[in-house]
N, C-alpha and C positions, 0 to 999 in steps of 0.2 A: 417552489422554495429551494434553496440552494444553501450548503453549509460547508465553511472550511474544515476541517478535523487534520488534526497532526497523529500519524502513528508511522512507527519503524522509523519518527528522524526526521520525515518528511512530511509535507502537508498536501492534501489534497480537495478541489473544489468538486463538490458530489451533489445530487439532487435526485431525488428517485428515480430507481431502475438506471441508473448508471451500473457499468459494472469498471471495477480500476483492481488492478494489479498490485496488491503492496508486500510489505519485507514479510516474512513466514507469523503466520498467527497460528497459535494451536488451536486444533479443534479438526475434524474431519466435514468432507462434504455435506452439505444436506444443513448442518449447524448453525445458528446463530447467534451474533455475536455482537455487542453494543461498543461503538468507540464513544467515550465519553468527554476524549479532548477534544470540545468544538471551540475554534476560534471565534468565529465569525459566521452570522446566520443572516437570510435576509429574502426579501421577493422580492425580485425588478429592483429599481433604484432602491427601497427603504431595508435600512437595517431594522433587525429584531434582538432582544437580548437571549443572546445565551445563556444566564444562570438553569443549571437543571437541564440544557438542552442534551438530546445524545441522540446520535445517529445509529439506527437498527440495520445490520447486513448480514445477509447470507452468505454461507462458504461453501461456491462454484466447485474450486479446486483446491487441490497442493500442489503446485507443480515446480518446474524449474526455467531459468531464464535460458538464455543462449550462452554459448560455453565462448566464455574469452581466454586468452593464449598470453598466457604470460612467458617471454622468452628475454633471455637475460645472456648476454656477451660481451666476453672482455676479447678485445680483438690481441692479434700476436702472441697472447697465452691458453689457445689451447682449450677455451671454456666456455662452454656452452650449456644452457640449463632452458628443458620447456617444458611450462608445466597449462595447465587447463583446470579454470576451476567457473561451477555453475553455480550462481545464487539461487536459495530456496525463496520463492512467494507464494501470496496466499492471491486467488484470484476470488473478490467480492463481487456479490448485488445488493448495491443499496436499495433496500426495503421500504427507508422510514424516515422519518428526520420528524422529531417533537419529542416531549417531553416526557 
């Protein structure tokens, strides 16, 4: 069984024992945690309804992504600016998916 769930903005397709990367969720390793915004659920070709649906995951880690280089110039004046910044994620195992 396989289910959409939208968290941190984005959406992602999960089915147990997946493990996906998404925006920082509180909570510490070891933890569990339920996303409740399921879009869309389903086995093989047939959909299922969602009402009450929620997917149950574990929390892998905290960690952080890869550091991107933001650098900024105005050329013939002299200005230059770099900076580096890492986003925080949460890395999940999906558990569960039912009700």
């Amino acid at each position: 069984m396989f289910a959409i769930v939208r968290t941190g903005g984005k959406q992602y397709r999960v089915a147990a024992g997946d493990k996906i990367a998404v925006e920082k969720i509180a909570g510490e390793a070891g933890e569990t945690v339920s996303l409740g915004d399921v879009l869309l659920a389903g086995e093989g070709a047939e959909l299922k309804p969602v009402d009450g649906l929620v997917v149950s995951a574990e929390i892998i880690a905290q960690a952080k992504a890869e550091k991107v280089i933001v650098f900024k110039k105005r050329r013939r004046h002299n200005y230059r600016r770099r900076n580096g910044h890492r986003q925080q994620h949460t890395i999940l195992k999906i558990v569960s998916i039912g009700a």
